[in-house]
N, C-alpha and C positions, 0 to 999 in steps of 0.2 A: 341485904345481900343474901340469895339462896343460903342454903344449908348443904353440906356434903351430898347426903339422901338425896334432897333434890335433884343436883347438879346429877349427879348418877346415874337418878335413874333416867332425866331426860337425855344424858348421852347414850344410853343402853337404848332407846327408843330410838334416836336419831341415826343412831350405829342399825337396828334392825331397817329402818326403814329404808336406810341407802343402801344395806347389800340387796333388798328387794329391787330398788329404782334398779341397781345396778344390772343386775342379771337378767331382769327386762331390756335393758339400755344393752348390756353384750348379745343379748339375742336377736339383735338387730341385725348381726354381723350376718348370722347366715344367713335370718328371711329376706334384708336386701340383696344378697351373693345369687340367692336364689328367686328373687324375681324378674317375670319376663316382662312385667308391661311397665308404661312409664311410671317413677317413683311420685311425681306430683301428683297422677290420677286416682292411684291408690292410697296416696296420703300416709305414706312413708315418712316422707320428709318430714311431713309435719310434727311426726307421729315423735320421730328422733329430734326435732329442735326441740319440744315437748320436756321429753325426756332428760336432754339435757340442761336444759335449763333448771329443771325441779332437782336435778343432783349438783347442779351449782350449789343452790341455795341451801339444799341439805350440810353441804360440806361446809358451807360459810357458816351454818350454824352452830357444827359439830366442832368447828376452830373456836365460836364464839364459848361457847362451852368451856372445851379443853383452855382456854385459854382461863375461865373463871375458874377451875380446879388447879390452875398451876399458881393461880394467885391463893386459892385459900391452901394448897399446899409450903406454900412459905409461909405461915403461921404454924410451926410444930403444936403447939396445945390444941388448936383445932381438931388436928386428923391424928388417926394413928398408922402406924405400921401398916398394915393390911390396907387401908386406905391411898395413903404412898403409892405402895405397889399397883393399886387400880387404876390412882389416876396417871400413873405412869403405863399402865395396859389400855388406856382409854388413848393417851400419848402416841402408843407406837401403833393402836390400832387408824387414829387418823392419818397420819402419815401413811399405811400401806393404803388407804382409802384415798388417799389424794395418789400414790403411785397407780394405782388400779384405776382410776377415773383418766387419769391422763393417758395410758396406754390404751384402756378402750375408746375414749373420745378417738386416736388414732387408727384403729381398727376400722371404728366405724366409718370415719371420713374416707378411709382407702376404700373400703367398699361402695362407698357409696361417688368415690370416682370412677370406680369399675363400672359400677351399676348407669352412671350416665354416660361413660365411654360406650359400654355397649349400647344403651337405649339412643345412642347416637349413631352407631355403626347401622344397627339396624332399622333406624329411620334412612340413614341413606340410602343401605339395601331396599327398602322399600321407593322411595323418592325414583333410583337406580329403575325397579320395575313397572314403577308406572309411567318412566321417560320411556323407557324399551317400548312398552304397551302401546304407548303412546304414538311412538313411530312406528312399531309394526300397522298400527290400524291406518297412517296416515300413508304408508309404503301399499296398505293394501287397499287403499282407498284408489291410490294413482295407479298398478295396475288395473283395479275394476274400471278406469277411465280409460286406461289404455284401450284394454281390452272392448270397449263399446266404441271408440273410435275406431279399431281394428273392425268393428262390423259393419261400423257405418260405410267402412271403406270396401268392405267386402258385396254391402248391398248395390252401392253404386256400382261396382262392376261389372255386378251379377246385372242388374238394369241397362247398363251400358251394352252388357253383351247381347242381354235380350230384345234392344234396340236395332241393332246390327243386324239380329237373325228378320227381323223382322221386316227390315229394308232390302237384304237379301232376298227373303222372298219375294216381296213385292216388285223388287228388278226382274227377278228370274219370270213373274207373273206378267210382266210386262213387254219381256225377251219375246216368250212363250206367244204373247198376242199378235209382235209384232211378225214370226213366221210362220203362224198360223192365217196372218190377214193375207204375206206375200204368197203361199200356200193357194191359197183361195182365188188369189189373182193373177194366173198365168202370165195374162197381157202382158202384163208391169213388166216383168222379168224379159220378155221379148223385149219392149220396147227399149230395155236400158244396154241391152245386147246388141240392138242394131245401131242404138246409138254412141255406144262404143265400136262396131265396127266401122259406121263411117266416118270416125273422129279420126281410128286411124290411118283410113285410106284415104283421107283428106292428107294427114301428116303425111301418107307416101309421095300423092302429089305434090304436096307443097317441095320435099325435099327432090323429086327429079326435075322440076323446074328451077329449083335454085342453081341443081349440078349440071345442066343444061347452059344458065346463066352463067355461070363460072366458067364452062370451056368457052361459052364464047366472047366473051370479054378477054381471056389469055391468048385465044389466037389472035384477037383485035389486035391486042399488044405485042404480036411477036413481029407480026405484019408493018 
Protein backbone atom coordinates (compact mmCIF):
# COMPACT_ATOMS: atom_id res chain seq x y z
CA UNK A 1 0.00 0.00 0.00
CA UNK A 2 1.27 3.61 -0.95
CA UNK A 3 2.88 5.54 1.77
CA UNK A 4 1.25 8.92 3.19
CA UNK A 5 3.99 10.98 0.76
CA UNK A 6 2.94 9.20 -1.93
CA UNK A 7 -0.79 9.35 -1.65
CA UNK A 8 -0.10 13.25 -1.17
CA UNK A 9 1.58 14.19 -3.38
CA UNK A 10 -0.28 12.29 -6.30
CA UNK A 11 -3.56 14.02 -4.78
CA UNK A 12 -1.64 17.62 -5.01
CA UNK A 13 -0.93 16.56 -8.72
CA UNK A 14 -4.39 15.32 -9.52
CA UNK A 15 -5.89 18.47 -7.49
CA UNK A 16 -3.41 20.77 -9.89
CA UNK A 17 -4.42 19.26 -12.83
CA UNK A 18 -8.29 19.34 -12.48
CA UNK A 19 -8.36 23.07 -11.48
CA UNK A 20 -6.46 23.36 -14.87
CA UNK A 21 -8.91 20.82 -16.94
CA UNK A 22 -11.34 22.81 -15.11
CA UNK A 23 -10.91 26.46 -16.13
CA UNK A 24 -10.34 25.33 -19.64
CA UNK A 25 -13.63 23.30 -19.30
CA UNK A 26 -15.59 26.82 -17.60
CA UNK A 27 -14.09 28.82 -20.48
CA UNK A 28 -16.04 27.16 -22.65
CA UNK A 29 -18.97 28.96 -21.30
CA UNK A 30 -18.31 32.14 -22.95
CA UNK A 31 -16.41 31.01 -26.28
CA UNK A 32 -19.59 28.83 -27.07
CA UNK A 33 -22.14 32.03 -25.75
CA UNK A 34 -20.00 33.80 -28.10
CA UNK A 35 -19.87 31.80 -31.11
CA UNK A 36 -21.52 32.58 -34.55
CA UNK A 37 -21.11 29.54 -36.64
CA UNK A 38 -22.20 26.01 -36.10
CA UNK A 39 -20.66 24.39 -32.80
CA UNK A 40 -19.98 20.80 -34.92
CA UNK A 41 -18.03 22.81 -37.64
CA UNK A 42 -15.74 24.38 -35.46
CA UNK A 43 -15.39 21.50 -33.22
CA UNK A 44 -16.59 22.76 -30.06
CA UNK A 45 -18.56 20.07 -29.23
CA UNK A 46 -15.96 17.90 -29.44
CA UNK A 47 -13.63 19.94 -27.95
CA UNK A 48 -16.12 19.97 -24.49
CA UNK A 49 -17.03 16.17 -24.59
CA UNK A 50 -13.29 16.11 -24.59
CA UNK A 51 -13.04 17.94 -21.72
CA UNK A 52 -15.36 16.39 -19.94
CA UNK A 53 -14.60 13.34 -19.98
CA UNK A 54 -10.85 13.87 -18.86
CA UNK A 55 -12.46 15.79 -15.61
CA UNK A 56 -14.65 12.69 -15.08
CA UNK A 57 -11.66 10.55 -14.83
CA UNK A 58 -9.50 13.15 -12.88
CA UNK A 59 -12.14 13.18 -10.19
CA UNK A 60 -12.70 9.41 -10.14
CA UNK A 61 -9.16 9.40 -9.49
CA UNK A 62 -8.83 12.18 -6.94
CA UNK A 63 -11.99 10.03 -4.85
CA UNK A 64 -9.68 6.94 -5.58
CA UNK A 65 -7.05 8.65 -3.77
CA UNK A 66 -8.98 10.56 -0.99
CA UNK A 67 -10.44 7.47 -0.40
CA UNK A 68 -6.74 5.44 0.18
CA UNK A 69 -5.87 8.55 2.68
CA UNK A 70 -9.14 8.03 4.59
CA UNK A 71 -8.18 4.42 5.00
CA UNK A 72 -4.53 4.95 6.00
CA UNK A 73 -5.94 7.77 8.27
CA UNK A 74 -7.67 5.27 10.58
CA UNK A 75 -4.45 3.79 11.43
CA UNK A 76 -3.32 6.63 14.19
CA UNK A 77 0.41 5.30 14.38
CA UNK A 78 0.74 5.88 10.75
CA UNK A 79 0.01 9.68 10.34
CA UNK A 80 0.24 12.41 12.45
CA UNK A 81 -1.57 15.58 13.34
CA UNK A 82 -0.62 17.58 10.64
CA UNK A 83 -1.25 14.80 8.26
CA UNK A 84 -5.04 14.47 9.73
CA UNK A 85 -5.64 17.83 8.87
CA UNK A 86 -4.21 17.39 5.09
CA UNK A 87 -5.89 14.56 4.42
CA UNK A 88 -9.01 16.11 5.69
CA UNK A 89 -8.08 19.42 3.35
CA UNK A 90 -7.42 16.99 0.41
CA UNK A 91 -11.27 15.74 1.89
CA UNK A 92 -13.11 18.93 1.69
CA UNK A 93 -11.04 20.02 -1.42
CA UNK A 94 -12.59 17.10 -3.48
CA UNK A 95 -15.96 17.64 -2.52
CA UNK A 96 -15.78 21.53 -3.71
CA UNK A 97 -14.26 19.87 -6.91
CA UNK A 98 -17.15 17.57 -7.49
CA UNK A 99 -19.53 20.73 -6.47
CA UNK A 100 -17.66 22.93 -9.16
CA UNK A 101 -17.55 20.10 -11.83
CA UNK A 102 -21.30 19.73 -11.56
CA UNK A 103 -22.30 23.37 -11.57
CA UNK A 104 -19.99 24.02 -14.70
CA UNK A 105 -20.93 20.61 -16.48
CA UNK A 106 -24.39 22.83 -16.12
CA UNK A 107 -23.30 26.04 -17.45
CA UNK A 108 -21.85 24.50 -20.14
CA UNK A 109 -24.69 22.44 -21.28
CA UNK A 110 -27.02 25.61 -21.01
CA UNK A 111 -24.85 27.40 -23.33
CA UNK A 112 -24.47 25.08 -25.39
CA UNK A 113 -28.52 24.88 -25.69
CA UNK A 114 -28.38 28.41 -26.33
CA UNK A 115 -25.72 28.02 -28.72
CA UNK A 116 -27.80 25.40 -30.94
CA UNK A 117 -31.23 27.37 -30.30
CA UNK A 118 -29.63 30.04 -32.13
CA UNK A 119 -27.47 28.03 -34.69
CA UNK A 120 -31.06 26.91 -35.42
CA UNK A 121 -33.01 30.08 -35.51
CA UNK A 122 -30.43 31.32 -37.69
CA UNK A 123 -30.46 28.33 -40.01
CA UNK A 124 -34.11 28.99 -40.46
CA UNK A 125 -33.43 32.61 -40.94
CA UNK A 126 -31.38 31.57 -43.56
CA UNK A 127 -33.65 28.49 -45.11
CA UNK A 128 -36.53 31.66 -44.58
CA UNK A 129 -34.13 33.80 -47.33
CA UNK A 130 -33.33 31.60 -49.64
CA UNK A 131 -37.43 30.33 -49.89
CA UNK A 132 -37.99 34.42 -50.21
CA UNK A 133 -35.11 34.33 -52.90
CA UNK A 134 -36.32 31.67 -54.21
CA UNK A 135 -39.87 33.05 -55.02
CA UNK A 136 -38.85 36.46 -55.80
CA UNK A 137 -36.85 35.06 -58.83
CA UNK A 138 -39.60 32.46 -59.65
CA UNK A 139 -42.41 35.69 -59.36
CA UNK A 140 -39.79 37.44 -61.52
CA UNK A 141 -39.35 35.01 -63.87
CA UNK A 142 -43.57 34.92 -64.59
CA UNK A 143 -43.71 38.59 -64.92
CA UNK A 144 -40.57 38.44 -67.49
CA UNK A 145 -43.09 35.92 -69.20
CA UNK A 146 -45.81 38.13 -68.93
CA UNK A 147 -44.34 40.75 -70.10
CA UNK A 148 -43.04 38.98 -73.51
CA UNK A 149 -46.44 37.57 -74.14
CA UNK A 150 -47.64 41.28 -73.63
CA UNK A 151 -45.32 41.85 -76.70
CA UNK A 152 -46.12 39.30 -78.62
CA UNK A 153 -49.56 40.57 -78.16
CA UNK A 154 -48.67 44.01 -78.92
CA UNK A 155 -46.75 42.84 -82.33
CA UNK A 156 -49.58 41.06 -83.64
CA UNK A 157 -51.69 44.08 -83.43
CA UNK A 158 -49.19 46.35 -84.56
CA UNK A 159 -49.17 43.66 -87.75
CA UNK A 160 -52.74 43.37 -87.82
CA UNK A 161 -53.04 47.06 -88.03
CA UNK A 162 -50.53 47.23 -90.50
CA UNK A 163 -52.50 44.84 -92.46
CA UNK A 164 -55.48 46.89 -92.63
CA UNK A 165 -53.72 49.99 -93.64
CA UNK A 166 -52.52 48.19 -96.29
CA UNK A 167 -55.82 46.87 -97.62
CA UNK A 168 -57.19 50.21 -97.23
CA UNK A 169 -55.02 51.52 -99.55
CA UNK A 170 -55.16 49.11 -101.90
CA UNK A 171 -59.38 49.59 -101.99
CA UNK A 172 -58.88 53.16 -102.02
CA UNK A 173 -56.24 52.38 -105.18
CA UNK A 174 -58.69 50.45 -106.61
CA UNK A 175 -61.74 53.17 -106.02
CA UNK A 176 -59.41 55.69 -107.50
CA UNK A 177 -59.05 53.21 -110.91
CA UNK A 178 -62.40 52.53 -111.03
CA UNK A 179 -63.37 56.63 -111.62
CA UNK A 180 -60.65 57.34 -113.29
CA UNK A 181 -61.54 54.51 -116.11
CA UNK A 182 -65.62 55.96 -115.66
CA UNK A 183 -63.77 59.49 -115.98
CA UNK A 184 -62.12 58.42 -119.23
CA UNK A 185 -65.41 56.86 -120.64
CA UNK A 186 -68.09 59.45 -121.03
CA UNK A 187 -70.20 57.00 -123.28
CA UNK A 188 -70.71 54.64 -120.36
CA UNK A 189 -72.23 57.22 -118.23
CA UNK A 190 -74.59 58.36 -121.10
CA UNK A 191 -75.51 55.00 -121.88
CA UNK A 192 -76.59 54.00 -118.24
CA UNK A 193 -78.70 57.58 -118.13
CA UNK A 194 -80.63 56.83 -120.98
CA UNK A 195 -81.15 53.68 -119.73
CA UNK A 196 -82.46 54.70 -116.86
CA UNK A 197 -84.61 57.17 -118.40
CA UNK A 198 -86.36 54.69 -120.52
CA UNK A 199 -86.88 52.24 -117.76
CA UNK A 200 -88.71 54.91 -116.24
CA UNK A 201 -90.90 56.11 -118.89
CA UNK A 202 -91.61 52.47 -119.78
CA UNK A 203 -92.87 52.37 -115.87
CA UNK A 204 -95.08 55.60 -116.76
CA UNK A 205 -96.51 53.70 -119.46
CA UNK A 206 -96.95 50.60 -118.06
CA UNK A 207 -98.79 52.40 -115.06
CA UNK A 208 -101.36 54.81 -117.53
CA UNK A 209 -102.47 51.67 -119.17
CA UNK A 210 -103.17 49.83 -116.12
CA UNK A 211 -105.21 53.09 -114.79
CA UNK A 212 -106.73 53.08 -118.19
CA UNK A 213 -107.68 49.33 -117.56
CA UNK A 214 -109.00 49.93 -114.27
CA UNK A 215 -111.68 52.71 -115.46
CA UNK A 216 -112.67 50.66 -117.91
CA UNK A 217 -113.34 47.52 -116.32
CA UNK A 218 -115.40 49.78 -113.33
CA UNK A 219 -117.70 51.36 -115.76
CA UNK A 220 -118.14 47.61 -117.44
CA UNK A 221 -119.38 46.80 -114.00
CA UNK A 222 -121.53 49.72 -113.17
CA UNK A 223 -123.20 49.20 -116.67
Amino acid sequence: MPNYEQLHRQCRTLENLFDTKLTSYSQLVSTISQQTEDLEATGSGERWKDLEVELDDLLEKLEETNEELATLSNTPDAVSTSMLRAIQRHRELFQDNTRELRRTKTSVQNALDQANLLSGVRNDIDAYKSSATDSLLAERGRIDSSHRMTDDVLNQAYETRSEFSRQRASLAGINTRIVNVLNTMPGINNLVSMIKSRRRRDSIILGVVIGICMILFITYLWH
